[in-house]
Structure formats: C-alpha cells, structure tokens
C-alpha positions as CSV (number, residue, x, y, z in Angstrom):
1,X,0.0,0.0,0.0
2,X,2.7,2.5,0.9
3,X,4.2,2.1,-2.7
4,X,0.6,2.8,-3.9
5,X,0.6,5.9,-2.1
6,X,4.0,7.2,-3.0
7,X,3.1,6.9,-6.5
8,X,-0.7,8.5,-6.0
9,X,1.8,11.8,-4.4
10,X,4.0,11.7,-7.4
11,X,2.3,14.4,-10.0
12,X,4.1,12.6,-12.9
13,X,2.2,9.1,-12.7
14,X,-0.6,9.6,-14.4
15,X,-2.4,6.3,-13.9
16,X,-1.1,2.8,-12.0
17,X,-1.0,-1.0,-13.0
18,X,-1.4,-3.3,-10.6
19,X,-1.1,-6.9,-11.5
20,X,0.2,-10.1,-10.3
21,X,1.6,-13.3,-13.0
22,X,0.4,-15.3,-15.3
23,X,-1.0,-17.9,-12.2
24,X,-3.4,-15.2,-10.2
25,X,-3.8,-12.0,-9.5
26,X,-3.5,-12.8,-6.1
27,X,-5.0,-16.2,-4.3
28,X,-6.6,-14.2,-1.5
29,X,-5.5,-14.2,2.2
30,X,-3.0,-16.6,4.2
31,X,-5.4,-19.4,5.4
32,X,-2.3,-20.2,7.7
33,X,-2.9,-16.9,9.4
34,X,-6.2,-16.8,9.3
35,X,-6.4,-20.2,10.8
36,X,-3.6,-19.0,14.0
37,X,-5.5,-15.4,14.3
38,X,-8.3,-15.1,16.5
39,X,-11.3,-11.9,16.4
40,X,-9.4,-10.1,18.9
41,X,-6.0,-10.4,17.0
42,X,-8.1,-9.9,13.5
43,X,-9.3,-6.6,14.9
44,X,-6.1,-5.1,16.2
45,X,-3.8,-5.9,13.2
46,X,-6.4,-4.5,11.2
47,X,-4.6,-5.9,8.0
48,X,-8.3,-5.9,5.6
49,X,-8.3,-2.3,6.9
50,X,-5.8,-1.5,4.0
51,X,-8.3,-2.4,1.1
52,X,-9.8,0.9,2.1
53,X,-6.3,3.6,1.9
54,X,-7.0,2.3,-1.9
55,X,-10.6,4.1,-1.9
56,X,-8.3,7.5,-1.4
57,X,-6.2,7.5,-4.3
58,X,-6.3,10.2,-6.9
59,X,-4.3,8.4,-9.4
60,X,-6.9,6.1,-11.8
61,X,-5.7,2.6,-11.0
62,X,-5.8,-0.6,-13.1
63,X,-6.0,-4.4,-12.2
64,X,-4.2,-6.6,-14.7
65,X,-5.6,-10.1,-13.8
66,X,-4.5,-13.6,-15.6
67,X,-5.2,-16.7,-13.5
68,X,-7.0,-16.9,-10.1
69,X,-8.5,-13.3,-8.5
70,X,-10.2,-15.1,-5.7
71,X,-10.8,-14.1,-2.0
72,X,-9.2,-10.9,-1.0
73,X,-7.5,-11.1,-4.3
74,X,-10.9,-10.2,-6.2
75,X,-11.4,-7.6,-3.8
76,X,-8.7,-6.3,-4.6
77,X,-9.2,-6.2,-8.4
78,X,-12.4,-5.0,-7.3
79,X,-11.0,-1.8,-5.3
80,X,-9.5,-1.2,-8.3
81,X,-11.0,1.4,-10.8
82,X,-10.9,-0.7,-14.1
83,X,-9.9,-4.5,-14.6
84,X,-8.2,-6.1,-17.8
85,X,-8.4,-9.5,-17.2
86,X,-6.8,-12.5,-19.8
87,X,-9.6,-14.8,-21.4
88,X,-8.8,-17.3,-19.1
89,X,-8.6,-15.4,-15.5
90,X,-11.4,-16.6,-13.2
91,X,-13.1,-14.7,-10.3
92,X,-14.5,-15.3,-6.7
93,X,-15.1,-15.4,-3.5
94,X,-14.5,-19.0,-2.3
95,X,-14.2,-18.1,1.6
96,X,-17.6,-19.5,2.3
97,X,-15.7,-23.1,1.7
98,X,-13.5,-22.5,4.6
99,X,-16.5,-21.4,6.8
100,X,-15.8,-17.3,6.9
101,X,-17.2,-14.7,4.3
102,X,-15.7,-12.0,2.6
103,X,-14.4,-9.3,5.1
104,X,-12.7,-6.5,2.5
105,X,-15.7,-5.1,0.3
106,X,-16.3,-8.6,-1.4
107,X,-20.1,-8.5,-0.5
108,X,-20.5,-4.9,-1.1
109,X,-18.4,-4.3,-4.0
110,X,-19.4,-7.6,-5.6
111,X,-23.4,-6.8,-5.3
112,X,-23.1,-3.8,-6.9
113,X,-21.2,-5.3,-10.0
114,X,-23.1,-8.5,-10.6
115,X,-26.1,-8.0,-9.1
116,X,-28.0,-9.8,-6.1
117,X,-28.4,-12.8,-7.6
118,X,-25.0,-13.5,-9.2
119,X,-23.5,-12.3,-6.2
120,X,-25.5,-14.4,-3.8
121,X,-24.9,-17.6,-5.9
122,X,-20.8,-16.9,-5.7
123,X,-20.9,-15.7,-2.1
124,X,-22.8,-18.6,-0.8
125,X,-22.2,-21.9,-3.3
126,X,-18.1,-20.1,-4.0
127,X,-18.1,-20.7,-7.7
128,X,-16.1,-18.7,-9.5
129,X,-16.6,-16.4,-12.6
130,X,-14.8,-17.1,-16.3
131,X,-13.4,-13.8,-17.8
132,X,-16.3,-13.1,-20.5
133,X,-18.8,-13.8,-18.1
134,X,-17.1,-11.3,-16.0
135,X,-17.2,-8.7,-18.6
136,X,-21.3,-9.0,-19.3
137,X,-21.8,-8.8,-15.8
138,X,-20.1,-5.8,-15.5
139,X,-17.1,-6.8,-13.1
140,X,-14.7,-6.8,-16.1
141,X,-14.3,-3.8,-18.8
142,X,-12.4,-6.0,-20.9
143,X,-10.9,-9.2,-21.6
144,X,-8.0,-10.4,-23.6
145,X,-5.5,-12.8,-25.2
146,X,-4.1,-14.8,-22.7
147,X,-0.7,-13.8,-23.7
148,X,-1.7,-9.7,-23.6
149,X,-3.4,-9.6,-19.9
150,X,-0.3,-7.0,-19.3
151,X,0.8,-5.6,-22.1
152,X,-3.2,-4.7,-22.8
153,X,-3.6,-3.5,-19.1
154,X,-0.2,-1.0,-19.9
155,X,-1.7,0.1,-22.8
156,X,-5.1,1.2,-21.7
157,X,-3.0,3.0,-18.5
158,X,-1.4,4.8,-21.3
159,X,-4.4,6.3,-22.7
160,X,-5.7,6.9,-19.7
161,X,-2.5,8.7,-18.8
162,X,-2.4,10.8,-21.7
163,X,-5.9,12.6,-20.6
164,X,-6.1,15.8,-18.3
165,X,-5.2,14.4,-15.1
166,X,-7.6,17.0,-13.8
167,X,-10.4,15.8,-15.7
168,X,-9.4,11.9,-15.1
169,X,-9.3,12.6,-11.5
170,X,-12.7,14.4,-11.0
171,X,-14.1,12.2,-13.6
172,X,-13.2,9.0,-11.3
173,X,-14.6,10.6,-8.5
174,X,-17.9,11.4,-9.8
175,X,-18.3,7.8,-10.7
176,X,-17.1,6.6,-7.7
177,X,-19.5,8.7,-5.9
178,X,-22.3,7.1,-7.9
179,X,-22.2,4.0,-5.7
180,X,-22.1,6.3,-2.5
181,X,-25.1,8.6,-2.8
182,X,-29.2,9.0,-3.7
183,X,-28.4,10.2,-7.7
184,X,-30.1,13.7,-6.9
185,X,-26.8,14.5,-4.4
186,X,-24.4,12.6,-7.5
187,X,-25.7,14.5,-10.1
188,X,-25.2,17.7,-8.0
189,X,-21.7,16.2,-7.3
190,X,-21.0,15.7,-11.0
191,X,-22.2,19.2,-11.8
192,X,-19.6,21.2,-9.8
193,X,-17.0,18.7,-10.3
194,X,-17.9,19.5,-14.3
195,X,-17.2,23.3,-13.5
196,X,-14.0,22.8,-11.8
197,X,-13.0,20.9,-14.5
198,X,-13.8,23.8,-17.1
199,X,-11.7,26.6,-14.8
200,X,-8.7,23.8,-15.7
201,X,-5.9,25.3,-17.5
202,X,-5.8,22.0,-19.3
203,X,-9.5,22.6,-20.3
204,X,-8.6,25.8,-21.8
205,X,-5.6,23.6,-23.6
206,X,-8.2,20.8,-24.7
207,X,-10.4,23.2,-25.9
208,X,-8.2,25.1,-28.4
209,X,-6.5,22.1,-29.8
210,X,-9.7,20.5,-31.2
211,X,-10.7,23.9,-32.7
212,X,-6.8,24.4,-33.8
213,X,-7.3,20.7,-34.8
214,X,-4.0,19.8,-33.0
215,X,-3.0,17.1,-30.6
216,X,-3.5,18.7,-26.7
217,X,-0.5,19.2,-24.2
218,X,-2.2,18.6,-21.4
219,X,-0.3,19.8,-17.8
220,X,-2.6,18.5,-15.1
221,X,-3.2,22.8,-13.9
C-alpha cells in the first residue's frame, strides 16, 4: 500500500497498474494466518483495513488479472477502478468453503457489479466467474488474449495517462461517488466537479486544440 501511495503523491504518474503473474492476480488471504488469528487479533492488526487507503487514491488505477482473483484477491481487483483481465482469468469469493465470508468489500463491492443474484450464488455456493462472463456482468471492462493480460492492461493505463489528469481525477470521482449517494446529491456532485473541470488550465488547452485541430499538451493545472 505505501508504494501505492507514494506513487498516487507523485504528480508525474498519471495512472497505476497493478497486477500479479500469469498464475493469479492474487490467491486471497494466508489461510495459515487466518487459521492461528483469533477476532481479537483480527481486529487489532487491522490488516483488511488497508483495502480501504485504496478508496483515497487520486491516481486512476488498473487491475491486470490472468489466473485466479479469488478471496481478498478479487477484492482487490475490485478496489480497483478498471480491470483487464486475460480470457482465461477466473473470479470469486471461495471463503464460504472454509466457513468465513468475505471481510474486504467482497459483498458490497461484488453486489453492486453483478447484481444480487449473481453475487448471492458466488458468495454462498463459492463458484467462480470465467473472464467473459465477467465482462457481461459488469465486473470486467475488458478481456483479452491470454498472452496480452499485461501488455493490454499498460496500454489502456497509457491512454488513460495521456488525458487531463484533472479531468481523469474528478471524472473518477464522480463515478465513484455514484455507488455512494441518492443520484439527486451525485448529479449535483457531478455538476460542480464539471465546472471545476472547465476553470482547468488543461481545459482551456483541450479546448483550443480541437478547434486548432491539434493534438493537446495537457499539464494536469
């Protein structure tokens, strides 16, 4: 998380990539640990607690999935703003198998990508989710080659990165906000983020290069 971070504070990264290998994404937690920790000891380490520092980044942020994304790993990819997942990555939330739920966002965050049902039927039977079924559902924006999970992921940071990061910024917030409030209070939310978006220097630059026909320099003021 504390790289995260460092790079969210660096005005120069534009958007992140976060992905794990070809085998998962990541396997979810350390059933070890889990097994050894108690509630008590759960609480105090507070480890799921750093799920949420992700919600707090300003920097647009990317999950490159191939493989497994299961348990805290698909909440993860889930915290996430967009996921690029290989046509052969699967998704869920297997910890009903081991007798305990999902504890980082994986009921709340799942719901409201899939839906009650779908959710309910991977929460509580723990199958998982193949890649294209992902994508209809809504918990993928696209999927891949098998051999271009990465190299696609990379790319679409790229274009992201090549935006205002003023506009990419407020425009991620506004969406994100759309899962936190009545749509009266978001709409309001997106209408003054729209006009401090306009008082940007960069949308004075965008502005004039599509009427000067010309590619924009955009400086994130």
């Amino acid at each position: 998380m504390t790289a995260l971070q460092e790079l969210d504070g660096d005005d120069e990264v534009r958007c992140i990539v976060l992905g794990g290998n070809e085998r998962a994404f990541a396997a979810g937690a350390d059933v070890a640990e889990l097994t050894a920790g108690t509630s008590i000891s759960l609480y105090q380490e507070r480890r799921i607690d750093r799920w949420d520092a992700i919600r707090n980044l300003r920097t647009p942020l990317v999950a490159a999935v191939s493989g497994f994304c299961l348990g805290g790993g698909c909440e993860l990819a889930m915290a996430c703003d967009l996921i690029v997942a290989s046509e052969f990555a699967k998704f869920g939330q297997p910890e009903i198998n081991l007798g305990v739920m999902p504890g980082a966002g994986g009921t709340q965050r799942l719901t409201r990508a899939v839906g009650k049902a779908v959710a309910m039927d991977m929460i509580l039977s723990g199958r998982m989710l193949g890649a294209e079924e992902a994508r209809q559902l809504g918990l993928v924006a696209r999927v891949v080659a098998q051999d271009a999970w990465l190299d696609s992921a990379k790319q679409l940071a790229s274009e992201i990165a090549s935006k205002s990061p003023v506009s990419v910024r407020l425009a991620k917030e506004a969406v994100d906000e759309a899962f936190e409030t009545p749509l009266s209070a978001g709409i309001d939310f997106e209408r003054r983020s729209f006009y401090l978006a306009r008082a940007s220097e960069d949308a004075d630059e965008g502005l004039s290069a599509f009427i000067e026909k010309r590619k924009p320099d955009f400086r994130g003021r």
